[in-house]
Backbone as CSV, one residue per row, in Angstrom:
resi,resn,N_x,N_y,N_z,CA_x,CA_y,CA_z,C_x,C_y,C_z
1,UNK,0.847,-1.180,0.000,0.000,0.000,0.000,0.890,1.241,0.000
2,UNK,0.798,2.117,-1.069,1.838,3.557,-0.750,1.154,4.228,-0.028
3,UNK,2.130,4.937,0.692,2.070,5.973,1.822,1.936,7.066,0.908
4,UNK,0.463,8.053,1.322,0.379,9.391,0.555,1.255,10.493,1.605
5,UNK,1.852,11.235,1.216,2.155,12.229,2.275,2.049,13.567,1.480
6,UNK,1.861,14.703,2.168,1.308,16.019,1.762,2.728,16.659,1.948
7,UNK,3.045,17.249,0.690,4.363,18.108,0.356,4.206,19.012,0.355
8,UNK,3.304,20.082,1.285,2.627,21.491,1.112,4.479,22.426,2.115
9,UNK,4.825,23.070,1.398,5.743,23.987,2.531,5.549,24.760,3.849
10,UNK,4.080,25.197,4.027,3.287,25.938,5.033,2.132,25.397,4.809
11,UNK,1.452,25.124,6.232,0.290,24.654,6.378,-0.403,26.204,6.538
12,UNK,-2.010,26.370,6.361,-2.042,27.882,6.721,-3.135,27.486,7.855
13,UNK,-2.789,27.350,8.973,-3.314,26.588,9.974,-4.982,27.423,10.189
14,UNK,-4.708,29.009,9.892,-6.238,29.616,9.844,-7.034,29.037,9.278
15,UNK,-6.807,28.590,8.037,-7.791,28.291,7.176,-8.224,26.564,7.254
16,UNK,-7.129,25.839,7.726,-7.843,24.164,8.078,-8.558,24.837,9.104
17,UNK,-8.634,25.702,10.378,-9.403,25.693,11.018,-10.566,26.638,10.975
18,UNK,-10.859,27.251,9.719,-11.891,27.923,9.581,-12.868,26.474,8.524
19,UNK,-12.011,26.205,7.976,-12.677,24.989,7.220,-13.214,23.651,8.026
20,UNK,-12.666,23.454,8.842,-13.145,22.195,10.359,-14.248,22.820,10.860
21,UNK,-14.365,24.053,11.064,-15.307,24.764,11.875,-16.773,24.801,10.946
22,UNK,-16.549,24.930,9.791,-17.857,24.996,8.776,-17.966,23.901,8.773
23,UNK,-17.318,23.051,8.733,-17.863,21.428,7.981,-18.636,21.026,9.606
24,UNK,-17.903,21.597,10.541,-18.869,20.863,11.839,-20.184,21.857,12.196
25,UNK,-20.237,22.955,11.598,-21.006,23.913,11.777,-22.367,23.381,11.279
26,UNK,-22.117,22.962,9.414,-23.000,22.434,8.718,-23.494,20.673,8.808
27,UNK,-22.571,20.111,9.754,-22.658,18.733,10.350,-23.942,18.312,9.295
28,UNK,-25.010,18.515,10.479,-26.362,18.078,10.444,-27.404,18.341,8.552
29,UNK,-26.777,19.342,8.082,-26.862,19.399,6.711,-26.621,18.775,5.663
30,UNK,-25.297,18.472,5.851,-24.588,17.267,5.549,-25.194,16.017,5.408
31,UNK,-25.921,16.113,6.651,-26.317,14.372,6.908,-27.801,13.970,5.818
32,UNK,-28.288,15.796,6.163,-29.529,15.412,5.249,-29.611,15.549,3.970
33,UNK,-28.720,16.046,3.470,-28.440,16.537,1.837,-27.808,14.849,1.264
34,UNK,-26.750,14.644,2.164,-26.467,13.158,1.671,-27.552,12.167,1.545
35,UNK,-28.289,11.944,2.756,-29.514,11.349,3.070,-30.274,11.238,1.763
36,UNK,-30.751,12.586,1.669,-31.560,12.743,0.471,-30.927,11.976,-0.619
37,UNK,-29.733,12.442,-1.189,-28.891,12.126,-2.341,-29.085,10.564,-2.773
38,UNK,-28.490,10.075,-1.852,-28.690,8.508,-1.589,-29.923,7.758,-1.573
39,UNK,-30.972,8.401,-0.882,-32.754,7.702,-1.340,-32.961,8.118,-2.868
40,UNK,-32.602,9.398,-3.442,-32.899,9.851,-4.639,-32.193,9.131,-5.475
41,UNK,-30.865,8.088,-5.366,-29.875,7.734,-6.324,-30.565,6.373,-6.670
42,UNK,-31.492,5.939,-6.090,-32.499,4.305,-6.441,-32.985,5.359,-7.695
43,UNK,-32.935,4.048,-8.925,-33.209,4.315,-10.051,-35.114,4.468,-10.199
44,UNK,-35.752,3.703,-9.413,-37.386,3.858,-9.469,-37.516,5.434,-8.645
45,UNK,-36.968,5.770,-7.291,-37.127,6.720,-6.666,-36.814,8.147,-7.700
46,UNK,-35.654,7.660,-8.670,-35.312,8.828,-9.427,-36.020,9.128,-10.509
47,UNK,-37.024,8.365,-10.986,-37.784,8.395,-12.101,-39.383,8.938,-11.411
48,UNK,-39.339,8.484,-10.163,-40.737,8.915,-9.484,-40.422,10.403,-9.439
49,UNK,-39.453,10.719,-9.059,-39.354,11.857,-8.177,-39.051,12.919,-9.845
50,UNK,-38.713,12.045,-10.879,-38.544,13.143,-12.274,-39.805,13.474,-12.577
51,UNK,-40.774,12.038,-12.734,-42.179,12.584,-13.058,-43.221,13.810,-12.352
52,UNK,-43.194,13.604,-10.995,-43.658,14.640,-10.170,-43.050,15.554,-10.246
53,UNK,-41.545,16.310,-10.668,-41.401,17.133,-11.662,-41.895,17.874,-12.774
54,UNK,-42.415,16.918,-13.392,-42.655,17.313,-14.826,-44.141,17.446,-14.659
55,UNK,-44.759,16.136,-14.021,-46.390,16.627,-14.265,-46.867,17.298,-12.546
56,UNK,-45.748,17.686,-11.545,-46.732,18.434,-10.525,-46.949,17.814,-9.639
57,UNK,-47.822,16.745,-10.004,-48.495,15.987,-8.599,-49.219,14.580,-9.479
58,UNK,-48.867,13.709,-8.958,-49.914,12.821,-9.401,-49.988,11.269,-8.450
59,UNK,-50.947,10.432,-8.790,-51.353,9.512,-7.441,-49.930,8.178,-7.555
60,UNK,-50.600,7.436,-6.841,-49.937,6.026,-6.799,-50.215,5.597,-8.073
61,UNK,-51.612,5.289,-8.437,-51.812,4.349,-9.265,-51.208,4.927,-10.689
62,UNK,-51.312,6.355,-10.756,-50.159,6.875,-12.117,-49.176,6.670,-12.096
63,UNK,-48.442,6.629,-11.119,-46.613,6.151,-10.773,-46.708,4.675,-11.299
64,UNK,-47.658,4.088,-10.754,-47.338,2.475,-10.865,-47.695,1.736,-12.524
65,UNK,-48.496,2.921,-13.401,-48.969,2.447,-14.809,-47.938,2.823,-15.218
66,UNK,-47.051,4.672,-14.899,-46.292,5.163,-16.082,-44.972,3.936,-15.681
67,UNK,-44.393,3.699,-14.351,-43.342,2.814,-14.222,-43.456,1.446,-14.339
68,UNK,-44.818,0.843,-14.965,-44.701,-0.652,-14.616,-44.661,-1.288,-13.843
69,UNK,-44.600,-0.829,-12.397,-44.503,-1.778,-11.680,-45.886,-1.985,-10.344
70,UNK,-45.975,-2.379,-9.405,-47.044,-2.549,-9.016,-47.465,-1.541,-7.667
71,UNK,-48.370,-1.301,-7.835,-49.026,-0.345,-6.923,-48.574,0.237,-5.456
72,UNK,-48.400,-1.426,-5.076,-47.447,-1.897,-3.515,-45.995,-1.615,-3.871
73,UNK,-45.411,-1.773,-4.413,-43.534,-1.660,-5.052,-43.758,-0.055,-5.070
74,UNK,-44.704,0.649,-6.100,-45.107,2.121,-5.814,-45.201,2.771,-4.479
75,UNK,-45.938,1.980,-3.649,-46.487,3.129,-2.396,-44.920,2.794,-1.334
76,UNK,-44.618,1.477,-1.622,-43.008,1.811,-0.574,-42.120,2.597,-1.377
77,UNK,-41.902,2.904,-2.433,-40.994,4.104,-2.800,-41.138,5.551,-2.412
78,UNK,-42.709,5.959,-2.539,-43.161,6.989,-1.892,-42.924,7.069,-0.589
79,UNK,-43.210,5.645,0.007,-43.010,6.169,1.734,-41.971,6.271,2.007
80,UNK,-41.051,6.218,1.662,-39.663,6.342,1.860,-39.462,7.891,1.337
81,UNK,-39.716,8.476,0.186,-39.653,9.678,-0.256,-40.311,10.117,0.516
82,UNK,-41.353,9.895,1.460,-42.400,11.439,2.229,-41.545,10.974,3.233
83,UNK,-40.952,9.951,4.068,-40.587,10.096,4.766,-39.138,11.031,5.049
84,UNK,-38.410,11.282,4.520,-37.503,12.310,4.109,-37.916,13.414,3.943
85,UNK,-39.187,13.179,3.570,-39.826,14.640,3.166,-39.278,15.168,1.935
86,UNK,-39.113,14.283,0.915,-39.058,15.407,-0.052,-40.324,15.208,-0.984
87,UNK,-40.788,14.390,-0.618,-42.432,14.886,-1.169,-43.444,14.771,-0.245
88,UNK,-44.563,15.503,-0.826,-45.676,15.538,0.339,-46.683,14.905,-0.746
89,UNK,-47.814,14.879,0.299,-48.980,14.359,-0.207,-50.286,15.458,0.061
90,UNK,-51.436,15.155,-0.774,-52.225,15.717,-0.551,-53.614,15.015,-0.937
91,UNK,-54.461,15.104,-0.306,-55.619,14.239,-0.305,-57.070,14.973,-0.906
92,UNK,-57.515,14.204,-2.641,-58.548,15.239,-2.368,-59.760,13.775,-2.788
93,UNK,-60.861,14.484,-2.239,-61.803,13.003,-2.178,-60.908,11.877,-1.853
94,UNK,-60.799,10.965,-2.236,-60.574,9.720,-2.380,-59.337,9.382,-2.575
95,UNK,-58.198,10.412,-3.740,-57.693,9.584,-4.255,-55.808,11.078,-3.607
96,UNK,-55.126,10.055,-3.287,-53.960,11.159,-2.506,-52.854,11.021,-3.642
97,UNK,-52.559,12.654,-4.014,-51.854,12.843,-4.564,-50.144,13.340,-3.998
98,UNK,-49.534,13.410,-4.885,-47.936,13.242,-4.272,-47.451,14.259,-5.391
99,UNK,-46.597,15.330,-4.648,-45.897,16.670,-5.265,-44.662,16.414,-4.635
100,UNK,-43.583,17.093,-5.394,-42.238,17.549,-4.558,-42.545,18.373,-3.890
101,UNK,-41.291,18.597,-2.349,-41.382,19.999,-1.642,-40.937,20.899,-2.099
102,UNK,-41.284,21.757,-2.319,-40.454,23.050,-2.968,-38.602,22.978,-3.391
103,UNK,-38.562,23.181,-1.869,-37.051,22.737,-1.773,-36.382,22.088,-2.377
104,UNK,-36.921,21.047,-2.018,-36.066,19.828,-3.376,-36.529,19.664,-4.346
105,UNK,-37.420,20.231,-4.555,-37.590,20.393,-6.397,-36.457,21.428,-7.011
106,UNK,-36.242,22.624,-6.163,-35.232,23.332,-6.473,-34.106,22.476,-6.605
107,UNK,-33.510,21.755,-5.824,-32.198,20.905,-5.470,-31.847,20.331,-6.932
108,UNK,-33.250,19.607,-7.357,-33.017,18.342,-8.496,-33.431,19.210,-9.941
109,UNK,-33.792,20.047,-10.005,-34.475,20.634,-11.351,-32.816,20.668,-11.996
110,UNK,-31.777,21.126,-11.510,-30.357,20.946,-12.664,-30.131,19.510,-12.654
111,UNK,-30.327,18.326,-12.391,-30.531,17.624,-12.495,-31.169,16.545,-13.696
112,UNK,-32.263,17.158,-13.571,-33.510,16.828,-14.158,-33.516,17.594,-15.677
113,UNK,-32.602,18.864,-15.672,-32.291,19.334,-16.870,-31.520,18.691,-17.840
114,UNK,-30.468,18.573,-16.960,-29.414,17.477,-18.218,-30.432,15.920,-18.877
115,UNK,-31.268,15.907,-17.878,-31.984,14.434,-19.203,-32.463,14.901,-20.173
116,UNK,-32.483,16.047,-20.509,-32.316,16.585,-21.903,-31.645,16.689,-22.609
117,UNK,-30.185,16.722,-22.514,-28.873,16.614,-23.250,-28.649,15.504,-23.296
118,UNK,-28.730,14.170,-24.195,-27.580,13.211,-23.596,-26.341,13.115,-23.934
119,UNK,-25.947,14.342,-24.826,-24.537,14.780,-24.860,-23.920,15.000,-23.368
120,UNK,-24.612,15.923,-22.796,-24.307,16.515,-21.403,-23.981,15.047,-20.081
121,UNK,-24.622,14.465,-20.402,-24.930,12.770,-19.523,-23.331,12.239,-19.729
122,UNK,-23.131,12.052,-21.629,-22.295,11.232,-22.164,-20.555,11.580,-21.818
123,UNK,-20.523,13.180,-21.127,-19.703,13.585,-20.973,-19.374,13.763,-19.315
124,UNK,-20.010,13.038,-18.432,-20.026,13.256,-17.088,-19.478,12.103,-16.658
């Protein structure tokens, strides 16, 4: 195994410790931005969470026709997404619909842009 060692001439000791201090500052941010990242990186979660993008809001049983798969395989992807909270639900009569939160619709929309390029994809 090689030994890495850091050949820097001056450490600038202010700045590792202004930089330790933010990264522990933002700790808890961290945890949830990764969090998120990682439920969003499941390939069904990332296609749920593109569509409610694009069309707004829509139920279980639309997730489970446009993705193929079954209703139940549908509603545990969602619960896992509301549970994070990055989508909510909303109930009208009968039938409960599912939107992004604001927030993370902001987060993923550059995201969600490049599946328009697949030049842009092919080069990442």
């Amino acid at each position: 195994m090689n030994n890495n060692t850091c050949v820097r001439a001056n450490a600038d000791q202010q700045q590792i410790t202004r930089c330790s201090s933010r990264l522990k500052e933002l700790n808890h941010s961290f945890e949830r931005l990764s969090g998120m990242i990682e439920l969003a990186g499941n390939q069904t979660r990332m296609k749920i969470l593109f569509l409610l993008f694009e069309e707004d809001r829509l139920c279980v049983c639309d997730l489970s026709d446009a993705l193929g798969i079954s209703v139940s395989a549908a509603s545990q992807h969602l619960r896992k997404l509301k549970d994070r909270r990055l989508i909510f639900s909303r109930k009208e009569a009968q039938t409960i619909y599912y939107e992004l939160t604001p927030g993370f619709e902001n987060l993923m929309k550059p995201f969600f842009n490049m599946l328009e390029f697949e030049e842009t994809l092919e080069h990442i």
